[in-house]
VOFIDREN-400407 format. One record per residue (C-alpha): residue number from 1; x, z, y. Coordinates in steps of 0.1 Angstrom, whole numbers, plus 5000, padded with zeros to 4 digits. Layout:
<recs>
NUM	X	Z	Y
...
</recs>
This chain:
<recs>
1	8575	5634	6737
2	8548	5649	6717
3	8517	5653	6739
4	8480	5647	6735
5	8459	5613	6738
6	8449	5609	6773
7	8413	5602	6764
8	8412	5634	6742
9	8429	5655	6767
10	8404	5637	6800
11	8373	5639	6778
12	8379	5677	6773
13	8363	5705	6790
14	8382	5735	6773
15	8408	5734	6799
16	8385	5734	6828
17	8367	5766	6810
18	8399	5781	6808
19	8406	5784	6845
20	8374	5795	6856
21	8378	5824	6833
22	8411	5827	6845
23	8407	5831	6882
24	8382	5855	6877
25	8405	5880	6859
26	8413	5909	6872
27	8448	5906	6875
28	8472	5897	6908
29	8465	5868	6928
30	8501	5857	6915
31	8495	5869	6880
32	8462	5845	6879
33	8482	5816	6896
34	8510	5816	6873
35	8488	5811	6847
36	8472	5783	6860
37	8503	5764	6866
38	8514	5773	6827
39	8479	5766	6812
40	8480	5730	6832
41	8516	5721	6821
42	8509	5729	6785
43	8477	5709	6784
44	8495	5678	6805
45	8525	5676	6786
46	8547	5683	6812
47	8574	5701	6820
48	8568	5712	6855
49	8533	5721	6870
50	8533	5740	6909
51	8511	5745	6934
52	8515	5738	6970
53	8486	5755	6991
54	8487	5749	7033
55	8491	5774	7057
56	8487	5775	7093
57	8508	5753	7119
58	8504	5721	7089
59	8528	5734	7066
60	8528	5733	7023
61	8538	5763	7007
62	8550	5767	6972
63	8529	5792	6955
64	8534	5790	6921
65	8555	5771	6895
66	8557	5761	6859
67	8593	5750	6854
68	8608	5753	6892
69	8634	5780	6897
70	8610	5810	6904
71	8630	5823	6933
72	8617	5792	6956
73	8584	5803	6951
74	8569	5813	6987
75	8605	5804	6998
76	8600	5764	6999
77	8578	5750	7027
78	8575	5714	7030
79	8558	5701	7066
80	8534	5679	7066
81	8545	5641	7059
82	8575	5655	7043
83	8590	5649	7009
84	8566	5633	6983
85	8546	5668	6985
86	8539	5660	7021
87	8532	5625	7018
88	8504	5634	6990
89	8484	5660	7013
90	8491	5634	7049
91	8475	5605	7030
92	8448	5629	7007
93	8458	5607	6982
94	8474	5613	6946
95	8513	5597	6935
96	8520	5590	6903
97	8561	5576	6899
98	8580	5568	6870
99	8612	5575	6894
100	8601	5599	6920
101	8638	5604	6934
102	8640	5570	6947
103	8611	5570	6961
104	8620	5568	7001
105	8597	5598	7008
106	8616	5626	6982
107	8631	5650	6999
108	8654	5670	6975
109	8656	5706	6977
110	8683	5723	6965
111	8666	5758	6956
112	8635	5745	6936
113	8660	5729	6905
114	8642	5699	6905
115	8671	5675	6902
116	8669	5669	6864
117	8625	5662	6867
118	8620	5621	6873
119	8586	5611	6870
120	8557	5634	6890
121	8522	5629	6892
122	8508	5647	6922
123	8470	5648	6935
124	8458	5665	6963
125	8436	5699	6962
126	8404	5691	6983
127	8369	5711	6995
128	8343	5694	7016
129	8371	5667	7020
130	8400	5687	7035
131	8434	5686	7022
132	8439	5728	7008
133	8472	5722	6991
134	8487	5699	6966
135	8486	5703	6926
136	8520	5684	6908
137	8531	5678	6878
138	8565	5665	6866
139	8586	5654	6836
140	8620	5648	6825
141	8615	5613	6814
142	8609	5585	6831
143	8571	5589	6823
144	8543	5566	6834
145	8511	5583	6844
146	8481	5561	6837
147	8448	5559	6857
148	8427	5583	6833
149	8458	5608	6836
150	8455	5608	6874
151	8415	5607	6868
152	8421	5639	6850
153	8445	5657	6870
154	8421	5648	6900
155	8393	5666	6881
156	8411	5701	6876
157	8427	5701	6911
158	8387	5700	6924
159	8382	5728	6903
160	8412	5743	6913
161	8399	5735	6948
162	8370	5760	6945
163	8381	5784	6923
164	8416	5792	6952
165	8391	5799	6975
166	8362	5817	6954
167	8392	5840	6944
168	8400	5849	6976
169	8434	5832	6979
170	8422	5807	7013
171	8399	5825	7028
172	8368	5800	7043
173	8380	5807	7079
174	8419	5793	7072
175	8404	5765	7052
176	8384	5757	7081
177	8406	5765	7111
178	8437	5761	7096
179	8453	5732	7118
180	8464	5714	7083
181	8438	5718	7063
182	8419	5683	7069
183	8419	5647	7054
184	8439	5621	7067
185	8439	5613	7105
186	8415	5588	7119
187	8407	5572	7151
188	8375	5558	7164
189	8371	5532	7192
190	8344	5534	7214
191	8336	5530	7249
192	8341	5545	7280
193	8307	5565	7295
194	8326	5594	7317
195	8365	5593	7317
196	8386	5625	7307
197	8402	5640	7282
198	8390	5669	7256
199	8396	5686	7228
200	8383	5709	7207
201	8364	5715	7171
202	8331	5694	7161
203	8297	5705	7165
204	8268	5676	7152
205	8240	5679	7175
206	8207	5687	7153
207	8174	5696	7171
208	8159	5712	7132
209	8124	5695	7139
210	8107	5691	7103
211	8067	5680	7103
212	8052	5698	7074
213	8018	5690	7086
214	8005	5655	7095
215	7965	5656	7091
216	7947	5676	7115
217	7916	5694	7103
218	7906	5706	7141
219	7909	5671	7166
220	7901	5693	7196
221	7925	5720	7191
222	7953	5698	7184
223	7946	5679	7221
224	7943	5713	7228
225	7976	5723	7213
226	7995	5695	7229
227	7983	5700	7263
228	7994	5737	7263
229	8030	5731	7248
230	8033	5701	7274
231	8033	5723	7303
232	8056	5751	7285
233	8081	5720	7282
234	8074	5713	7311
235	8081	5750	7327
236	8110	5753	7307
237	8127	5721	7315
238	8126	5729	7353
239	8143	5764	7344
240	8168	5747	7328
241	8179	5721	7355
242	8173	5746	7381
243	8196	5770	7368
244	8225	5743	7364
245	8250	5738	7393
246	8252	5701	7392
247	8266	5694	7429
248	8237	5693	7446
249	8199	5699	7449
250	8191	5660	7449
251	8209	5658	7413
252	8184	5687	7397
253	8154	5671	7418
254	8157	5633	7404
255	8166	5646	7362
256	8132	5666	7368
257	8116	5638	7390
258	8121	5614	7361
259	8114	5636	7332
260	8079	5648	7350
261	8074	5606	7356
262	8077	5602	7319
263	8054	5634	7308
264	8029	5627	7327
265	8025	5588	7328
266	7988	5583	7319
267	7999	5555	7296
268	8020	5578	7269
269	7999	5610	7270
270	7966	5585	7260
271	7983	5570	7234
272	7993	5606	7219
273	7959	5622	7224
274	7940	5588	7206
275	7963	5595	7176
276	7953	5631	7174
277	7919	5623	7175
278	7926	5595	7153
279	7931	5628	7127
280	7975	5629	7135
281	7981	5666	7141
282	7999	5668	7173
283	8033	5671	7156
284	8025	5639	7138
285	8012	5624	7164
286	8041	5625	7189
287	8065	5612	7158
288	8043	5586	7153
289	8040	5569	7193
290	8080	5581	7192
291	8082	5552	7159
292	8063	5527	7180
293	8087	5531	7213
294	8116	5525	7191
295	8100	5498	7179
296	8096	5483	7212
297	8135	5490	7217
298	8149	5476	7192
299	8136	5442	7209
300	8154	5454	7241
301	8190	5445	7239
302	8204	5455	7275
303	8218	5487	7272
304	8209	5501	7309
305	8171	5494	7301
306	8177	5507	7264
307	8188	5543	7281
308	8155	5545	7301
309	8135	5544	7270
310	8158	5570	7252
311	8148	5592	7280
312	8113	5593	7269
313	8128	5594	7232
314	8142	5625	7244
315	8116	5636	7262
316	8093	5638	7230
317	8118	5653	7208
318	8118	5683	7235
319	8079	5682	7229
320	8079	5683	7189
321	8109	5714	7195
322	8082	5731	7218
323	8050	5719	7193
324	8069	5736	7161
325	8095	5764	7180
326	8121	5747	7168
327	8157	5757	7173
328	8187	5734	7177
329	8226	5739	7169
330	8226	5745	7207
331	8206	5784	7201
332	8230	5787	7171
333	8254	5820	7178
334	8286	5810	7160
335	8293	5776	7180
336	8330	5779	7187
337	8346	5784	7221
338	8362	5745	7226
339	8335	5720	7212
340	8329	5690	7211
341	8295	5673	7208
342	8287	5648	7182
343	8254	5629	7175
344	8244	5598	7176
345	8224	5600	7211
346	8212	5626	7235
347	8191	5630	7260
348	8199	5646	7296
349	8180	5676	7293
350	8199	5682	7255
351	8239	5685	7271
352	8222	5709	7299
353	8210	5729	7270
354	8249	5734	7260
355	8275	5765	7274
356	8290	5744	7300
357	8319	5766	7299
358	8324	5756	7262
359	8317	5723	7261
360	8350	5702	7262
361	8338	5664	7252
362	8308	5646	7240
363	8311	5619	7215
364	8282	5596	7205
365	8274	5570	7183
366	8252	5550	7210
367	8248	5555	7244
368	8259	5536	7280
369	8276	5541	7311
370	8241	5542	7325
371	8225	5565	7305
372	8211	5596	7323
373	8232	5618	7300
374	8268	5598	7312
375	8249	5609	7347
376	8248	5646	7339
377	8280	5643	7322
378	8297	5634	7348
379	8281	5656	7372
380	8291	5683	7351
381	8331	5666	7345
382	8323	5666	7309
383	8344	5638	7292
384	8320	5612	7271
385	8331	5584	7246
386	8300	5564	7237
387	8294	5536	7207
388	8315	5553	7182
389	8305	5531	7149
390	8304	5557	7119
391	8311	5586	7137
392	8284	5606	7120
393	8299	5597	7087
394	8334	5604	7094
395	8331	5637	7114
396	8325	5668	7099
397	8317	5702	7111
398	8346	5721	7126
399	8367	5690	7127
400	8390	5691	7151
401	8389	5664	7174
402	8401	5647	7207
403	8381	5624	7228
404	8400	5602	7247
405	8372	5590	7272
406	8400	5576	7290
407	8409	5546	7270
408	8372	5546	7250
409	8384	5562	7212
410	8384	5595	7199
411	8404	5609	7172
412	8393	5632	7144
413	8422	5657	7128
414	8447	5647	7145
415	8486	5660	7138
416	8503	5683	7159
417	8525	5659	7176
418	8494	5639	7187
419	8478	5672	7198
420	8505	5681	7219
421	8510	5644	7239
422	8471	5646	7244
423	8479	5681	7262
424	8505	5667	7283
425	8483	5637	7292
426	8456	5662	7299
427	8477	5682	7322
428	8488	5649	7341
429	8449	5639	7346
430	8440	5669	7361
431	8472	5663	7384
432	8455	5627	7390
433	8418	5640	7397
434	8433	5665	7425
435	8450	5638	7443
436	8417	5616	7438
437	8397	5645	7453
438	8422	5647	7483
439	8414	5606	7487
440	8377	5611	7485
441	8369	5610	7520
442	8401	5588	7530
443	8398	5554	7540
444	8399	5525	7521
445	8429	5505	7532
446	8457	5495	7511
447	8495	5502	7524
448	8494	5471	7546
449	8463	5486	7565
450	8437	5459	7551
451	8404	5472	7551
452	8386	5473	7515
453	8346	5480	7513
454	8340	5504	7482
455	8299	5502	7474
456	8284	5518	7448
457	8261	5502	7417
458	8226	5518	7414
459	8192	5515	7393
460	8179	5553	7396
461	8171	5579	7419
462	8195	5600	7406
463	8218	5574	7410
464	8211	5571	7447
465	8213	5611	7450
466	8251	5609	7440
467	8261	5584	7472
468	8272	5611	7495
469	8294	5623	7473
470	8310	5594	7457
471	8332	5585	7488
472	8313	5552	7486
473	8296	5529	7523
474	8266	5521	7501
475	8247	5507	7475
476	8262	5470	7462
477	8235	5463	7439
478	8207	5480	7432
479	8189	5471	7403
480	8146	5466	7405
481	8139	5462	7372
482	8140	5500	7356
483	8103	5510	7372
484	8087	5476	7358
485	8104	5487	7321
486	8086	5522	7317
487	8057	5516	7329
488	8024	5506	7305
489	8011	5485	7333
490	8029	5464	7362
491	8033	5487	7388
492	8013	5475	7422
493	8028	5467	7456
494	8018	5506	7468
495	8037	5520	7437
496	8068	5497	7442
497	8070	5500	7480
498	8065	5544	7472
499	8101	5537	7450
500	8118	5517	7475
501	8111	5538	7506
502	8125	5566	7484
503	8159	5548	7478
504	8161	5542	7516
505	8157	5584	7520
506	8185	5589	7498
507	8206	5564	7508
508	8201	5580	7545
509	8210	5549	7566
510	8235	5536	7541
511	8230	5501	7536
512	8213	5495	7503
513	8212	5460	7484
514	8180	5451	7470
515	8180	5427	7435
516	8154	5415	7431
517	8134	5415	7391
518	8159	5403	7365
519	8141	5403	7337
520	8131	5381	7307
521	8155	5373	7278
522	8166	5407	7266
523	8150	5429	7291
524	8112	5427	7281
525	8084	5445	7296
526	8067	5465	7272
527	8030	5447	7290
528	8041	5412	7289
529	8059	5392	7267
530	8073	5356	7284
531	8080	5345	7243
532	8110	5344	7223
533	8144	5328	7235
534	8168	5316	7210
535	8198	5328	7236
536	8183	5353	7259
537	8211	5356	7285
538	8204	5319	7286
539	8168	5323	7286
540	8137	5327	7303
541	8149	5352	7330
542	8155	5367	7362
543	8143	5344	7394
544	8136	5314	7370
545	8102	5337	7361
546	8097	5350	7399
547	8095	5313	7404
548	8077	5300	7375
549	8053	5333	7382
550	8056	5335	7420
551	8027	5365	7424
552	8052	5388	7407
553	8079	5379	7429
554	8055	5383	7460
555	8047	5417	7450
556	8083	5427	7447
557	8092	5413	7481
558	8060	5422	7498
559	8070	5463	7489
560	8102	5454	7498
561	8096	5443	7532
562	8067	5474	7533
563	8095	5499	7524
564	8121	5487	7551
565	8100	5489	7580
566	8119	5491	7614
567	8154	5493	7586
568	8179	5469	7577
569	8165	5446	7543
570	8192	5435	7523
571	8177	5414	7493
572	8198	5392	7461
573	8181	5370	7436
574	8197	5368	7408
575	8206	5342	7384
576	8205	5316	7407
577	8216	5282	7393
578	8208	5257	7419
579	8205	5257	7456
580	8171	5245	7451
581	8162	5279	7432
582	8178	5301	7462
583	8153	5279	7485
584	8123	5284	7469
585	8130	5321	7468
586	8138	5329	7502
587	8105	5305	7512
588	8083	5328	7493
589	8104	5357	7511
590	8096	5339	7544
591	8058	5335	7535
592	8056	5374	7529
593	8075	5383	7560
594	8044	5362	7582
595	8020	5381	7560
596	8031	5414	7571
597	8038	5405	7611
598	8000	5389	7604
599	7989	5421	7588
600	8003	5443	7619
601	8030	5462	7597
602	8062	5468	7611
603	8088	5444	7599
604	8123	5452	7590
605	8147	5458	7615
606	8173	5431	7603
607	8175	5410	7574
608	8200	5395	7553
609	8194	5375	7517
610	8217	5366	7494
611	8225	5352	7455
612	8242	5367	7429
613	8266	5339	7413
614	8266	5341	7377
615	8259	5305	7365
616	8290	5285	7371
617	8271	5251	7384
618	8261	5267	7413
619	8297	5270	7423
620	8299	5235	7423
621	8271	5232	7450
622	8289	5258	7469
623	8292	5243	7505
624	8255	5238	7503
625	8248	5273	7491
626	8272	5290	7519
627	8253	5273	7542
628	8218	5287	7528
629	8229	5324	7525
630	8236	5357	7545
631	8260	5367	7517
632	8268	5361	7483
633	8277	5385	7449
634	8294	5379	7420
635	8281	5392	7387
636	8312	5388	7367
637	8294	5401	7336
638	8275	5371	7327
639	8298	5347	7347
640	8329	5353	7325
641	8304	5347	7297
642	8292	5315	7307
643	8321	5304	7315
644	8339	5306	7281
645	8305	5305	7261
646	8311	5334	7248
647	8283	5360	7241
648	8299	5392	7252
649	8271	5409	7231
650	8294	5400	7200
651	8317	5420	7187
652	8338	5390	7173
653	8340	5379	7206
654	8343	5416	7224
655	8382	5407	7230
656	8387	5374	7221
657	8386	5363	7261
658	8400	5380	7286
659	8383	5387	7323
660	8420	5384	7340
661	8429	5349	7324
662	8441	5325	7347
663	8404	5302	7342
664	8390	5335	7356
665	8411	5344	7383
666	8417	5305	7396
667	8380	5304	7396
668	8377	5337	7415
669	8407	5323	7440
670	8386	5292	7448
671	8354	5315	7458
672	8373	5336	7479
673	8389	5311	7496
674	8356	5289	7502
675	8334	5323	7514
676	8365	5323	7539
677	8362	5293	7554
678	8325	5297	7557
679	8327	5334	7570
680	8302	5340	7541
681	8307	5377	7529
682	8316	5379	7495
683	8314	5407	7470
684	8321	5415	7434
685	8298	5437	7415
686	8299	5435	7379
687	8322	5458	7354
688	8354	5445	7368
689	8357	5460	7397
690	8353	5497	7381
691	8387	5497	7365
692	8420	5496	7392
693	8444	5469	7370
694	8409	5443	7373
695	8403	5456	7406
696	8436	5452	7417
697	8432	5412	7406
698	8403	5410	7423
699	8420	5419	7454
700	8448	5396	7444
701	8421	5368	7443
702	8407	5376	7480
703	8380	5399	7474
704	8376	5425	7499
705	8344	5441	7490
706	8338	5459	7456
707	8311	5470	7440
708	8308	5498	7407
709	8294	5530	7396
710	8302	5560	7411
711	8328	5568	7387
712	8352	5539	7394
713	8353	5543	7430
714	8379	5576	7431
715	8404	5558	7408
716	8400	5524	7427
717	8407	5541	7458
718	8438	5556	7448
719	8446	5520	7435
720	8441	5508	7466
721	8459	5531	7488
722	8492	5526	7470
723	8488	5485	7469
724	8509	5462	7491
725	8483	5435	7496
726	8503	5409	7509
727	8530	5409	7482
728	8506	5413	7456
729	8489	5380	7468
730	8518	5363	7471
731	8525	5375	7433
732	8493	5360	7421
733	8496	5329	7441
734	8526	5321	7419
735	8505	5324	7386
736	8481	5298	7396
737	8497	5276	7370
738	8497	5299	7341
739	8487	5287	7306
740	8489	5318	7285
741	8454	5334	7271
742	8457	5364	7295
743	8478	5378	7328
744	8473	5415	7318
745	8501	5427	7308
746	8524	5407	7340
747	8496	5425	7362
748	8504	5456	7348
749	8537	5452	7350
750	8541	5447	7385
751	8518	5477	7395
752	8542	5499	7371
753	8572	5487	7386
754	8558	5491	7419
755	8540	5524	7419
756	8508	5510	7419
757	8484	5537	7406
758	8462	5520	7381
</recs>
């Protein structure tokens, strides 16, 4: 075959010069493309060059052809994934075959003549990295494209790419919309911050903040500045919440109550004004105590403390908008009618900002379960997948997308056949969520008609506000330690007892489970610093510091006892690893109690004290610890951890150990069946007992009281209501003896085969 050198033909531009002045001709869309295909033949040597551009419902449609039978032009439509055609533009990747007819993706067909053609190079046509079409070439011979062949024929199909739709061939919108035209399929795993299903086209969350300015030339009128656009954010954030149905009044109150805490807390606003009159302009300023917070964060690796900083994050990004009248893709006027939110975080006050009736998912690159924007989320039943590594890279705008909060990933251009299983599952989950609603306010017993005690986890107000609601008896564990973490100074015994008495408000007579501090390790207090620890879930935490630092624990348990007056006080300490410990702690509670009665104040109405077992030696000193306590929690978070030393923090370890393993569950067995014997009430209130298969083990193992956010406590109910308990503990009793890695998949069999809804 006489044809040109590769290099010579790849190094010239003549051809690409050519097309351009092609396309722009005056003649027939057809005309023009009929060219092309004849002017790229010639210049490749080859006897066949066609175009395959797609068209709506994912389908590749022959538009022009150099050497195929010209009557299968706009006749011949390959779907996507079919033939070799197909298989180039599913994969956006180019083919090049010596022998493309026994190659098991060909697909022959009979009207294009293409029997006698061999070899075929084919690359696909892309813009902004979505698959428009495909661009082939083929020969006779048995030919063997090189890599600078490909390289080349890559080149002119991006050309190609921009001239097809400069020339009005794809218009933008079917390039954009068009359900084919997008890069290969990919799915992202995250993690699970409110469950649902949604689908619906990308929007990447932008707030347009840019600081032209940073020196101020008048100190006083910047202070000046900042204090006015303060209150506007201020004014404008309550008109916000307030015109948002979230489910109730408390809801609105506690996102506001929290956002005023943070705007007006002495301790941020003094530290902004002394960098304006440092010279900052009040722009600047703001960025500049906004870099030192996230400073402070990154040394902060618990994700529920993390979340209350990126509330103030938030809260400052609202003040630079208000400071420069910025506008965000949320005033934009062409958002599209089924989105889905992308960014890497988001503040509370940022999804409220968002058409509700438009907004089908939120995907984020960070975030937690706790996070005040899961909070909203769920209030408003918008589905959220969280910790998406590389979303930002991967997803572009207008991709269309499905977030599976469900089961934690999210897929980005999916195919049609996964679009359509997603809206079956969808329809089947809003079957689900009616039947959960009908359970809401039914009891807790399983089939059998054992009672099961469904409590609710806490560390906010807002939290607390949701408990009427959630179909839960109370609060299983509320958390201390979020007012100590925001705060520039140690908050005093009046300010802690203030916080308390509020929880007992909200709670309304429920009964409420104080924990006491845990922090230390990873949860540092931006005004004191107990050093560095080489493993800080091992460290330097928790009630080894109340102890070691006894006038903080006083404080804590003198507000405490302040807040209950003439109420039930229900107090855990946490990380408790010897009996001893739990001793000490309840002596210093006793000492507080005295100075109260001393001090005339009314004293709680009842009192119970328990431990939170999380360090596996104290199990071993569990007759003696029985004996101590009024009841006792399990935080299966850090106890699975410990016991496989395995830092759940690492994502090499994320699955390599498996909560319902038979060390696990044998070890769960044996605490059930000690509390028993002691008449010790026993709970369970780490992540477990959120999702029905765990929680169904855990009421295998003997558990009867649960503890989880709100959003677990629907599903687990339904679980429970359709469990035999009896069989299922006989069931488990007979996989004491197991040896494999994990028991999930048996325990998942026997709830399918027995109707178990998990």
């Amino acid at each position: 075959m006489n044809r040109h050198s590769v290099h010579e033909w790849s190094g010239s531009r003549r051809l690409l010069r050519e097309l351009r002045d092609l396309m722009k001709a005056e003649s027939t869309t057809q005309v023009r493309l009929d060219q092309v295909v004849a002017m790229i033949a010639s210049d490749m040597v080859a006897e066949v060059c066609s175009v395959y551009l797609m068209r709506a419902g994912e389908v590749l449609e022959l538009y022009a052809s150099k050497g195929l039978k010209p009557e299968a032009v706009h006749r011949t439509r390959l779907r996507l994934g079919e033939g070799l055609v197909g298989h180039i533009a599913l994969r956006a990747r180019p083919v090049a075959l010596a022998d493309a007819q026994s190659h098991p993706e060909f697909a022959y067909r009979p009207e294009t003549g293409e029997e006698i053609y061999h070899s075929l190079l084919g690359v696909p046509l892309l813009r902004d990295n979505r698959v428009q079409g495909v661009l082939v070439v083929q020969n006779v011979t048995a030919r063997s494209y090189g890599e600078e062949e490909v390289e080349a024929l890559e080149t002119v199909a991006m050309v190609l790419s921009e001239l097809i739709v400069s020339a009005g061939i794809l218009t933008e919108d079917e390039t954009r919309h068009s359900e084919g035209a997008s890069v290969v399929p990919a799915r992202l795993s995250g993690i699970t911050l409110n469950d649902g299903i949604g689908m619906g086209y990308a929007v990447p969350h932008h707030r347009g903040i840019v600081i032209s300015q940073v020196v101020a030339e008048d100190p006083g009128a910047e202070v000046l500045r900042l204090e006015t656009a303060l209150d506007e954010m201020l004014g404008r954030l309550e008109h916000l919440i307030e015109k948002q149905d979230l489910g109730g009044a408390g809801e609105h109150q506690d996102i506001l109550e929290t956002y005023r805490m943070f705007a007006k807390d002495r301790g941020w606003l003094a530290r902004i004004e002394e960098a304006v009159r440092d010279g900052l302009t009040a722009e600047a300023a703001v960025q500049k105590i906004q870099t030192d917070t996230r400073s402070r964060m990154a040394k902060v690796k618990d994700p529920y403390i993390r979340e209350r900083y990126a509330d103030l994050e938030d809260l400052g990004n609202r003040l630079l908008q208000q400071l420069l009248g910025a506008k965000g893709t949320a005033q934009e006027d062409d958002l599209p009618d089924d989105m889905v939110l992308v960014a890497r975080s988001l503040g509370p006050a940022d999804l409220l900002d968002y058409d509700r009736s438009r907004l089908r998912a939120v995907v984020l690159e960070e975030g937690a379960p706790t996070a005040h924007v899961a909070i909203v989320a769920r209030a408003l039943g918008v589905p959220m997948v969280g910790r998406c590594k590389d979303l930002l890279s991967e997803v572009r705008p207008g991709d269309f997308m499905i977030a599976d909060a469900e089961n934690g990933q999210v897929f980005l251009r999916p195919r049609q056949g996964v679009r359509a299983s997603f809206s079956e599952a969808l329809e089947a989950r809003e079957a689900r969520k009616a039947a959960q609603a009908a359970s809401r306010d039914q009891e807790p017993r399983t089939r059998d008609g054992t009672r099961i005690s469904l409590m609710m986890n806490a560390g906010l107000l807002i939290d607390v506000s949701q408990l009427p609601s959630s179909g839960a008896e109370g609060i299983g564990l509320f958390r201390t330690e979020v007012p100590f973490m925001v705060r520039e100074a140690f908050p005093d015994v009046a300010v802690q007892r203030g916080f308390y008495a509020r929880v007992y408000e909200i709670a309304a007579g429920l009964p409420t489970t104080f924990r006491t501090l845990d922090v230390g390790g990873d949860k540092a207090l931006p005004y004191w610093s107990g050093g560095e620890d080489d493993n800080p879930a091992m460290g330097w935490r928790a009630i080894r510091i109340g102890l070691d630092r006894p006038a903080m624990l006083r404080q804590q348990l003198r507000a405490l006892i302040g807040a209950a007056a003439g109420r039930e006080l229900r107090v855990m300490f946490p990380m408790v690893a010897e009996v001893a410990e739990f001793t000490a702690a309840r002596r210093i509670l006793a000492q507080e109690l005295a100075h109260g009665r001393a001090a005339g104040r009314e004293a709680p109405s009842d009192l119970k004290v328990g431990a939170m077992l999380e360090v596996p030696a104290l199990a071993w000193q569990l007759p003696a610890l029985l004996r101590e306590v009024d009841f006792l929690s399990v935080g299966s978070n850090d106890l699975v951890q410990f016991l496989f030393a395995s830092d759940r923090g690492n994502p090499r370890l994320a699955r390599r150990y498996d909560a319902l393993s038979p060390p696990v569950l044998n070890f769960f067995r044996s605490l059930t069946r000690s509390a028993d014997a002691a008449g010790v009430p026993l709970s369970i209130c780490g992540e477990m007992a959120a999702h029905p298969l765990d929680a169904m083990a855990l009421l295998g193992c003997g558990f009867r009281s649960l503890s989880m956010p709100m959003s677990g406590i629907g599903p687990v109910k339904t679980m429970l209501c359709s469990l035999d308990l009896p069989a299922l503990t006989a069931y488990m009793e007979g996989l004491e003896g197991s040896a494999g890695h994990s028991l999930r998949e048996r325990l998942r069999g026997y709830a399918l085969d027995r109707g178990i809804a998990i």
